[in-house]
C-alpha positions in Angstrom: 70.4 33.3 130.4 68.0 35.9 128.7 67.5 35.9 125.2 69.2 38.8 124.3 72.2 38.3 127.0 75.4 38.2 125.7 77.9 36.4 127.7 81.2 37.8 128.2 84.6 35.6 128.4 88.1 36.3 129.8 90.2 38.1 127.6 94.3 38.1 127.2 95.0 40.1 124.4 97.7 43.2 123.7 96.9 46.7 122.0 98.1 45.8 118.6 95.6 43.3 118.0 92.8 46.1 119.2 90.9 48.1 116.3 92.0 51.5 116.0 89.5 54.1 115.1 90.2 57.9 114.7 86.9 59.6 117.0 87.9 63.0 115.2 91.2 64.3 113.6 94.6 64.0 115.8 93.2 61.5 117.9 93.3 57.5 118.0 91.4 55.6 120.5 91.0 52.0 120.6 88.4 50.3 123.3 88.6 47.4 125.0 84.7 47.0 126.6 83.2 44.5 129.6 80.5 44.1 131.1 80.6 47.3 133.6 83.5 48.7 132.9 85.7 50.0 129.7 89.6 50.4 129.4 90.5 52.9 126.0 93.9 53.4 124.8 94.1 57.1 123.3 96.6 58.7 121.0 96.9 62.0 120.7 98.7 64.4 118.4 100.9 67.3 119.9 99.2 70.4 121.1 95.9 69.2 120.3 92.9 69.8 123.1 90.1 68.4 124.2 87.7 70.5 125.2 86.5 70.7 129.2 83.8 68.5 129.5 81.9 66.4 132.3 80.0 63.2 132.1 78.4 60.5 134.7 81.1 58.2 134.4 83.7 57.5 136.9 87.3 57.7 135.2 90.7 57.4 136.1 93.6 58.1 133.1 97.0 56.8 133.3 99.5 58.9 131.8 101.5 56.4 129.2 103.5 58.6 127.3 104.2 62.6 126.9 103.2 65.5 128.8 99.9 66.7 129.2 98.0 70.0 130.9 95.1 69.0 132.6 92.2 71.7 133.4 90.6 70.2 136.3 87.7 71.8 138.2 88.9 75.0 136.9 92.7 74.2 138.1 95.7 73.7 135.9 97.5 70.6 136.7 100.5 69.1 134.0 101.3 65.4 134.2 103.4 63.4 132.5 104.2 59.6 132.3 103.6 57.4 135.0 100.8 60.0 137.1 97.4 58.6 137.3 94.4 60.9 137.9 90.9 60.1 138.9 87.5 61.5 137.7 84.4 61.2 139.6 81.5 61.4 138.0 80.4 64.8 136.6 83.5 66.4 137.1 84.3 69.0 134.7 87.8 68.2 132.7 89.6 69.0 129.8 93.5 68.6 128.8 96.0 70.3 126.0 98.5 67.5 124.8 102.2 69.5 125.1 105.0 69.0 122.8 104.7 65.0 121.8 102.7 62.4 121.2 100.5 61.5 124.6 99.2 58.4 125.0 96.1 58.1 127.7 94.7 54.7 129.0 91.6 55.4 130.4 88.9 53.5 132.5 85.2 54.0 132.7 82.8 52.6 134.9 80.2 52.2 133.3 81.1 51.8 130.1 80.9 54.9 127.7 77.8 53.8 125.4 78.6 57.0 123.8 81.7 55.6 122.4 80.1 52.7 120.8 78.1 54.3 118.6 
């Protein structure tokens, strides 16, 4: 092993033993990170947006709770519990949480460093 390799073990845990952190007002995200790839559990107030955006990462979302309006490539799509969408890299997205709370598990590959920080 190198010298500044960390090695990572299996984990069981559930999300109420995850740290919760508040990335900027209305929204609750806590992060569960591996080696390659990153699972984040996102709650979001209603109505609140998050602005369309792209980035390198490969994502897929599963749609845990509420109803949300997804802007993808330009296209208006709503979703609600249950759906699952998929992001390839660089693919510009954005979403407007509806009447109730949403909640958002979303995977990365690779990790967002971005959200570490």
């Amino acid at each position: 092993m190198i010298a500044n390799e960390v090695k990572l073990s299996a984990l069981v845990t559930d999300w109420d033993k995850v740290p919760v952190t508040e990335p900027s007002p209305g929204i609750k995200r806590q992060m569960i990170v591996g080696e390659n790839v990153m699972i984040c559990r996102f709650t979001f107030e209603p109505f609140l947006e998050t602005p369309q955006h792209t980035h390198p990462h490969e994502q897929m979302t599963l749609v845990a709770k509420g109803k949300v309006r997804f802007f993808i490539d330009g296209v208006e799509t709503i979703v609600s519990a249950g759906d699952v969408l998929h992001f390839p890299p660089h693919n510009l997205h954005g979403a407007t949480m509806m009447d109730e709370e949403v909640v958002l598990i979303d995977i990365f590959s690779p990790i967002r460093e971005d959200f570490l920080t």
